[in-house]
N, C-alpha and C positions, 0 to 999 in steps of 0.2 A: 435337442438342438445341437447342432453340430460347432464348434469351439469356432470357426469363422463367421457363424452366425453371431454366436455368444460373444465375439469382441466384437461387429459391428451394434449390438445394442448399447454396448459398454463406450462404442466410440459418439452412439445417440445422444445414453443417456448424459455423456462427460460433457458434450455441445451444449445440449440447453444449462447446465447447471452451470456452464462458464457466461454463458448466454444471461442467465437469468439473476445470477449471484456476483456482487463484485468482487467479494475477499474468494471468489473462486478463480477469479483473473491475477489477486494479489498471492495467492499460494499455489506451491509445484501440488496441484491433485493430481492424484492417481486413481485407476481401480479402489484400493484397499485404502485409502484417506476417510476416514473416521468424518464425516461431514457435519452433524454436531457438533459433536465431541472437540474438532479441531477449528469450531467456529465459521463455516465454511456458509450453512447455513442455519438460520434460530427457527423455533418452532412454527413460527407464521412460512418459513419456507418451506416448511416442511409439507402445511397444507397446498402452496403452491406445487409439490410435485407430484399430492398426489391427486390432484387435480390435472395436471401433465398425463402421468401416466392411465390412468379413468381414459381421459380424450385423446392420446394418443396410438393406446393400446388395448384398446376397449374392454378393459377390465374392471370389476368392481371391487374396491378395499372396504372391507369391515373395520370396524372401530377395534377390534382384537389384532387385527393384522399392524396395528399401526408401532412396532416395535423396533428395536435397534436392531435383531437378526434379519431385520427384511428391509428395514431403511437407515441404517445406518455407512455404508459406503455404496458407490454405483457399482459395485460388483453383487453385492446383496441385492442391491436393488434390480439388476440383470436376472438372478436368481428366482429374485419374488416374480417377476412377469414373464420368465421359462414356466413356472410352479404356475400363475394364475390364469397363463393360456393354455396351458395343456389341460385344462377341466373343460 
């Protein structure tokens, strides 16, 4: 995927999570914003994105995939759906 592709997912995925999260409207996120970690979103949102991503991107997440290197900022998360559309 070519780096203008890779930041329009990254401009996607930042919409809905400002879209869908308030304390994402209430902190400066970025790419590399730790989105647990810095409270952005709690575990139930967590299932909210990746039920997001499933329907938006029609990929399937295993229950092993559900980790902090693949969901833990919207740059990992750009990353995980480079890595789960190209199979």
């Amino acid at each position: 995927m070519s780096e203008k592709s890779a930041n329009k997912l990254e401009e996607r995925l930042h919409q809905f999570i400002r879209d869908n999260f308030p304390a994402a409207r209430q902190k400066d996120v970025t790419p590399t914003t730790m989105l647990l970690e810095d409270g952005v979103v709690d575990s139930l949102g967590l299932l909210l994105i990746v039920e997001h991503l499933e329907d938006e991107f029609d990929i399937i997440t295993d229950d092993d995939e559900l980790q902090m290197d693949n969901f833990g900022s919207i740059e990992m998360l750009a990353r995980f759906i480079e890595r789960k559309s190209a199979c």
